[in-house]
Phi, psi and omega in degrees: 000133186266160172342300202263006159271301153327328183267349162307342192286285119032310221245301188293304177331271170355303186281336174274355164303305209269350138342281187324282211294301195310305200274352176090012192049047160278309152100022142231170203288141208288003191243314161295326204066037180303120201231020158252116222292351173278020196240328174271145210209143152287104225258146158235122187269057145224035164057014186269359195319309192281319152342307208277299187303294161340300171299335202230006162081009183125292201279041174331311209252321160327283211292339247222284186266003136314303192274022190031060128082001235254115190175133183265032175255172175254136198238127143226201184248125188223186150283212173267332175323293167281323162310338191257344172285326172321297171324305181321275187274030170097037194065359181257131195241136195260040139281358182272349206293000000 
């Protein structure tokens, strides 16, 4: 196994922890409920994500679980879906509709 595969493992790992801890081990999203986990991602509804990313070198789910899940952002879980339409669309997801 070379180097960047591992630290992809390492990285994916990362990210289903904090999957798991953010939905409460529902392991879905919080506005649809989409509930396969390669569709899910860690979201910020107040729009600091890039803040967040910036503070953490990149590594947001690294960093969450070096810090026992610890974090002055507010984090949940969504898919890419509603996360990306929210960007899109003013914070609004029209599953809120």
């Amino acid at each position: 196994m070379c180097k960047g595969d591992k630290s992809k493992r390492k990285m994916n790992e990362n990210k289903i922890k904090c999957i798991n801890h953010f939905s409460n081990y529902t392991n879905k999203c919080a506005c649809c409920g989409e509930a396969n986990i390669l569709f899910l991602t860690i979201s910020h509804p107040n729009s600091d994500g890039w803040v967040h990313k910036m503070l953490s070198s990149g590594d947001i789910a690294g960093k969450l679980v070096r810090d026992n899940f610890k974090s002055n952002f507010n984090i949940i879980v969504e898919c890419y879906n509603c996360n990306l339409v929210k960007e899109r669309n003013g914070g609004k997801c029209p599953h809120e509709n």
